[in-house]
Backbone as CSV, one residue per row, in Angstrom:
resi,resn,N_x,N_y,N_z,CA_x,CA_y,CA_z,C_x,C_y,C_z
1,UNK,-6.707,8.562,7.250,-5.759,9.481,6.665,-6.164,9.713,5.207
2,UNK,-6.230,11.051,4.708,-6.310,11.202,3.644,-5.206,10.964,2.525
3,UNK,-5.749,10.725,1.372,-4.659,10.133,0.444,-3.641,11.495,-0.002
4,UNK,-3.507,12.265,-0.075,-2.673,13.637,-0.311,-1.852,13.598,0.900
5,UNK,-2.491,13.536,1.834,-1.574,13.581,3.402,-0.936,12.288,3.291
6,UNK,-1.538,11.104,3.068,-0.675,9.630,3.002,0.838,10.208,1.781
7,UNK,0.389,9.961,1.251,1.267,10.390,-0.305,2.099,11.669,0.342
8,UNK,2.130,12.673,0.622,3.271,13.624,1.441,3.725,13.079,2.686
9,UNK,3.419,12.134,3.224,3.723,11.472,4.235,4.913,10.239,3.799
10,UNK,4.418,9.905,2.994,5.707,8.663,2.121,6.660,9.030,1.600
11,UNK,6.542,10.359,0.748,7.316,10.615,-0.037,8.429,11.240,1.177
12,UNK,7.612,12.085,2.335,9.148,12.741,3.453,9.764,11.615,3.862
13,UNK,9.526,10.372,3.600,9.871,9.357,4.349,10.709,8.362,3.239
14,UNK,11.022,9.092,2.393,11.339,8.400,0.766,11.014,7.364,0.475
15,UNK,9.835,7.199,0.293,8.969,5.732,0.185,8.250,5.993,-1.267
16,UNK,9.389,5.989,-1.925,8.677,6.357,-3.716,7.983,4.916,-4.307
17,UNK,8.481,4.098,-3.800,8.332,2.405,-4.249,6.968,2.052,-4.217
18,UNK,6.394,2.911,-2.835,4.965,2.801,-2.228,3.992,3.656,-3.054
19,UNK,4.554,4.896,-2.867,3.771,5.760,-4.384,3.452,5.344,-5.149
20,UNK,4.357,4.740,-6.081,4.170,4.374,-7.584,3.160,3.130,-7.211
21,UNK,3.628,2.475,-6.126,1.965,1.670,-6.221,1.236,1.824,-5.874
22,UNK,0.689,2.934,-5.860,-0.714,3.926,-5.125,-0.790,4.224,-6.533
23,UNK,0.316,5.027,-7.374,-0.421,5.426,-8.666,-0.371,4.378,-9.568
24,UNK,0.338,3.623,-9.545,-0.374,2.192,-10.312,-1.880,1.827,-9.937
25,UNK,-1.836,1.537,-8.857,-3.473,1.166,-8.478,-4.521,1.981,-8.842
26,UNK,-4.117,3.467,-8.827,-5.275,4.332,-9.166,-5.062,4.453,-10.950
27,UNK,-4.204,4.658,-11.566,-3.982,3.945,-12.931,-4.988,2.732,-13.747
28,UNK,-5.403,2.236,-12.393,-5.984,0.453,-12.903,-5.053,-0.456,-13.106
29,UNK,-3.435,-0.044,-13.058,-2.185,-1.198,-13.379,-1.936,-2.237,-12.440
30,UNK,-2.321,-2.331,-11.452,-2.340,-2.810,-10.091,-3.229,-3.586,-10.110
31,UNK,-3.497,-4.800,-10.250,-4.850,-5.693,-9.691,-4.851,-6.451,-8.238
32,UNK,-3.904,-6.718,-7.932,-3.418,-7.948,-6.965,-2.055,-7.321,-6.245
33,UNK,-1.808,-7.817,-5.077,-0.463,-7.624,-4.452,-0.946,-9.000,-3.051
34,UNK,0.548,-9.529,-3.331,0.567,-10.597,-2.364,1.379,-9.953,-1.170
35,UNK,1.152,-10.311,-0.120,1.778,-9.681,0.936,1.920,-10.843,2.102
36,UNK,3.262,-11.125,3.180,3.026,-12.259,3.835,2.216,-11.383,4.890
37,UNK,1.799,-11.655,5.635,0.614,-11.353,6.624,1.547,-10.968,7.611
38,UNK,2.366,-11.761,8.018,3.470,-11.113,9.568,4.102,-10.280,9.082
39,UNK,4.062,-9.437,7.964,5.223,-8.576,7.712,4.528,-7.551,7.034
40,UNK,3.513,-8.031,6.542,3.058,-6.618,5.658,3.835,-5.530,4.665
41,UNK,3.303,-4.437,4.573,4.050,-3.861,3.005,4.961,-2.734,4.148
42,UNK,4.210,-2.103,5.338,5.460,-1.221,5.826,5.351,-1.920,7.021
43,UNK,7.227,-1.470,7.455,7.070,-1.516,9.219,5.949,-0.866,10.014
44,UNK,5.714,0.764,9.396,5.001,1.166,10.320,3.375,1.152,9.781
45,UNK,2.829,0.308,11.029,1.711,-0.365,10.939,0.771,0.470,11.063
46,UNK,0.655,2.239,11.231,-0.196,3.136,10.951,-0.188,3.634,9.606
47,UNK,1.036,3.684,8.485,0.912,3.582,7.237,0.899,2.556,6.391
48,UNK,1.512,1.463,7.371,0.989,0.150,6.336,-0.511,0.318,6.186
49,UNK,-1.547,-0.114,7.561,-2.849,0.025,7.103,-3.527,1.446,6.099
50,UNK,-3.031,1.938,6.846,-3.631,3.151,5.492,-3.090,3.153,3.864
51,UNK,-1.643,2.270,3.674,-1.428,2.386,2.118,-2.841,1.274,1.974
52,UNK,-2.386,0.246,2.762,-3.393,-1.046,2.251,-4.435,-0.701,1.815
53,UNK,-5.736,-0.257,2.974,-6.893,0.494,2.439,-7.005,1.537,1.303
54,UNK,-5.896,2.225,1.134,-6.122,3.161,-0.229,-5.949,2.169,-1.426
55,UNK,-5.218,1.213,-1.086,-4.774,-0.044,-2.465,-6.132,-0.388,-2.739
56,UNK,-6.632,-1.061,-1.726,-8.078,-1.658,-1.636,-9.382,-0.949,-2.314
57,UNK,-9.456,0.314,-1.603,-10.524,1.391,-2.266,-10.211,1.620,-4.140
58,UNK,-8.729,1.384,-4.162,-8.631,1.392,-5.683,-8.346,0.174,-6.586
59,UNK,-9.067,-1.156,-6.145,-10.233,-2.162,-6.471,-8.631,-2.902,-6.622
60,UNK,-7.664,-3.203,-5.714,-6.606,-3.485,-5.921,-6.803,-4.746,-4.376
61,UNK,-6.519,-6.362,-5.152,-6.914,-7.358,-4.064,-5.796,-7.806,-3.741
62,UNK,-6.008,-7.702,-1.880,-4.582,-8.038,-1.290,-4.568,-9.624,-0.881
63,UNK,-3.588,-10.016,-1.321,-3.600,-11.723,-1.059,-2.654,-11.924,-0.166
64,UNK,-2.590,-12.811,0.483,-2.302,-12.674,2.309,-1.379,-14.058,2.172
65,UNK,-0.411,-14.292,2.125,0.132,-15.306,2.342,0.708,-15.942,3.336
66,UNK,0.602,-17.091,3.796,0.442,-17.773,5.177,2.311,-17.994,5.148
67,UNK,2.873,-17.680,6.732,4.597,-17.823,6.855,4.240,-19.951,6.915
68,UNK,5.130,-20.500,6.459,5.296,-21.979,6.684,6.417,-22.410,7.676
């Protein structure tokens, strides 16, 4: 998915929270985001992976935290 289509895709979905950390990351404000692994950043697991990878491509490291 392209990032213009991701980003109009969040925002119809009022997911501004997610934006701003897409433009944080592309900013450079973003270095790190911890995320637990069974839950990830969205429910839906066709835009979770695609925010993730755009986080990623914008040198932004996802740290995976194990459920106990």
């Amino acid at each position: 998915m392209k990032r213009d289509e991701l980003i109009q895709e969040l925002k119809q979905n009022n997911m501004d929270e997610i934006v701003e950390l897409i433009e944080d990351a592309e900013n450079g404000e973003l270095e790190e985001l911890e995320l637990a692994r069974s839950l990830g950043l969205l429910r839906d697991d066709r835009l979770n992976n695609a925010v993730i990878s755009l986080l990623e491509e914008n040198g932004v490291t996802i740290i995976y935290l194990d459920d106990e």
